[in-house]
C-alpha positions in Angstrom: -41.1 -49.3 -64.2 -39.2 -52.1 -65.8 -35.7 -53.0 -63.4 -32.5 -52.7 -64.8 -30.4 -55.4 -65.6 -28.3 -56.8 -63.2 -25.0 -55.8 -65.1 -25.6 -51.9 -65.1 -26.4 -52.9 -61.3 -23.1 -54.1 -61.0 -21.7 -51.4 -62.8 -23.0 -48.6 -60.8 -21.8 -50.5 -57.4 -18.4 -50.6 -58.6 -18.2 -47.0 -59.5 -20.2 -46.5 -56.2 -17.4 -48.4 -54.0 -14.4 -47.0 -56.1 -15.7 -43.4 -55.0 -16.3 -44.1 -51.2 -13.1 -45.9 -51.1 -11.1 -42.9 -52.5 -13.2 -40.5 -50.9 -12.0 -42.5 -47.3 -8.5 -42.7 -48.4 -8.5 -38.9 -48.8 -10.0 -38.5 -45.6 -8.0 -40.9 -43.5 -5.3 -38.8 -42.6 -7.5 -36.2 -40.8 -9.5 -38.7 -38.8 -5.9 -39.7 -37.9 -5.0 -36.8 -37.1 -7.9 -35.9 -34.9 -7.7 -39.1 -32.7 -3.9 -38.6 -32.1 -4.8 -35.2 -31.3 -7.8 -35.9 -28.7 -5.4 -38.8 -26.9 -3.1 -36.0 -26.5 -5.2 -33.6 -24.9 -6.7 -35.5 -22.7 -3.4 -36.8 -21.2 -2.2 -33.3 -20.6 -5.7 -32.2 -19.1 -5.9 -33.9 -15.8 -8.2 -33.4 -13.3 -6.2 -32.1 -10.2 -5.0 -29.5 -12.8 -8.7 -28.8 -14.4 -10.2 -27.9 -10.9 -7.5 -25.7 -10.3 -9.2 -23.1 -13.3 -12.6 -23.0 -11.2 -13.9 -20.8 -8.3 -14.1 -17.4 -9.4 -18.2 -16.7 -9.9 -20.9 -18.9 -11.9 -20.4 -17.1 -15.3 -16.4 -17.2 -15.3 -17.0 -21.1 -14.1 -19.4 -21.8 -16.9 -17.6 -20.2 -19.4 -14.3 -22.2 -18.8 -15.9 -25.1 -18.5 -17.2 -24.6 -21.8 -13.9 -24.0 -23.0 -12.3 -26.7 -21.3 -15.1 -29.3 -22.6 -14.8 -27.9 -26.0 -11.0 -28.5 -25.9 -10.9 -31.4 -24.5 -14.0 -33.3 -26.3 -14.9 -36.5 -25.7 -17.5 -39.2 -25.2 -20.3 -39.1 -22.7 -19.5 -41.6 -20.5 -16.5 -40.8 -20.0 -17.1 -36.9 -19.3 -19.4 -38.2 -16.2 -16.7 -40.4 -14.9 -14.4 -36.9 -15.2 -17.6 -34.6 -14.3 -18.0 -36.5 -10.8 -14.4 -36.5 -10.2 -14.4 -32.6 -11.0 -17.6 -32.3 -8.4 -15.7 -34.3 -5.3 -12.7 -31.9 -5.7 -15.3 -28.5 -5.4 -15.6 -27.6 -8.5 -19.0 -26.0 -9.1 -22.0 -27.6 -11.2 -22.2 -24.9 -13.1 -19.0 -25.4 -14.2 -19.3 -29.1 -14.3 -22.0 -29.1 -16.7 -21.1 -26.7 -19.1 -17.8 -28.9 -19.4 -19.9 -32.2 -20.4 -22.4 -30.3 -22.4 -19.7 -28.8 -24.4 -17.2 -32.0 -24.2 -20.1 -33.6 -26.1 -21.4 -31.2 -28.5 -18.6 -29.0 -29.5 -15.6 -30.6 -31.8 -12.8 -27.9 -31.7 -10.2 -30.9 -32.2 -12.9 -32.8 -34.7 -13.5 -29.0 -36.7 -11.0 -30.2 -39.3 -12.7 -33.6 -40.4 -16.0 -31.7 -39.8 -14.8 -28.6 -41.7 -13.7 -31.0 -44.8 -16.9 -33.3 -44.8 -19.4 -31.1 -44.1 -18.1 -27.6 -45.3 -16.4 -24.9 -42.9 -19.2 -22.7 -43.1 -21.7 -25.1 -41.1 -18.9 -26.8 -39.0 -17.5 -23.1 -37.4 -21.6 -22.1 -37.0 -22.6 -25.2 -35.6 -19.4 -25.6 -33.0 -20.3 -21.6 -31.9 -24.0 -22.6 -31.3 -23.2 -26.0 -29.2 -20.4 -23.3 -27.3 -22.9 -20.8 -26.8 -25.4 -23.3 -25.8 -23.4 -25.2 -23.2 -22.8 -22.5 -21.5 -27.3 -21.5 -21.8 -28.3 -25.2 -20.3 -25.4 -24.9 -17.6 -26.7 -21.9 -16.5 -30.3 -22.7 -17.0 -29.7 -26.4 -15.2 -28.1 -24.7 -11.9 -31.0 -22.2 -11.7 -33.7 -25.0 -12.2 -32.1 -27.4 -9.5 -31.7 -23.8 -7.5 -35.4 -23.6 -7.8 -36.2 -27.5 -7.1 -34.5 -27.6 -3.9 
C-alpha cells in the first residue's frame, strides 16, 4: 500500500481541524452552561441543609441520596470530602453512598451536553441505569458491611 502524498495529508488535516473546531464552537455554549449550572447547585446544597432530608428508613435514605447526588453531580474527591461531612452529622451510610455513587455516575445537570454529543436516547437510558444502580450498590454495600461486622 503505496502512502499518500503529503499534500492530500495536509488537506484532510485541515478539513479534519475546521470540523472539530466548528463542531466545539457549536458545543461551547452548553458546556457553559452546564458548569455555571453545577457551581450553582452546589452553593445552594449545603451540607447542614442536605442532612436535614435523611432519617426516615434505609430505602427513603437511599433513594434521596440518589436524588440528591444525581442533582448535585460532581467529582469524586470532592463527594468524600462532603460524604464524611454528611456521616459526622448522622446521616446514614446508606444514604451516604448512594449520594457519591450517584454524584459520580449520574449527569442530570451534564444530560444536555451528553444528550447533544452522544444522542438523547443513550444519555436518558444510561443516567436511569447509574440512578437505579446507585441506589443497588448502596443497598448492597450497607448489607455486606452489615454482614462483615
Amino acid at each position: 500500500m503505496t502512502p499518500k502524498p503529503e499534500w492530500q495529508n495536509r488537506k484532510a488535516l485541515k478539513a479534519s481541524l475546521f470540523k472539530t473546531t466548528s463542531m466545539f464552537l457549536g458545543i461551547l455554549p452548553v458546556i457553559v452552561g452546564v458548569i455555571l449550572l453545577t457551581g450553582l447547585l452546589i452553593e445552594l446544597l449545603p451540607a447542614d441543609q442536605v442532612a436535614g432530608w435523611f432519617g426516615h428508613n434505609n430505602f427513603l435514605d437511599a433513594l434521596t441520596g440518589a436524588v440528591a447526588g444525581s442533582i448535585s453531580a460532581g467529582h469524586p474527591v470532592s463527594s468524600y470530602l462532603l460524604g464524611g461531612e454528611l456521616l459526622a452529622k448522622g446521616v446514614s451510610l446508606v444514604a451516604v453512598t448512594a449520594f457519591i455513587v450517584s454524584w459520580v455516575t449520574v449527569g442530570s445537570i451534564q444530560l444536555p451536553a451528553e444528550g447533544v454529543l452522544l444522542g438523547w436516547r443513550f444519555a436518558l437510558l444510561r443516567n436511569l441505569l447509574c440512578f437505579l444502580s446507585s441506589i443497588l450498590v448502596a443497598v448492597l454495600t450497607v448489607a455486606t458491611l452489615g454482614l462483615a461486622s
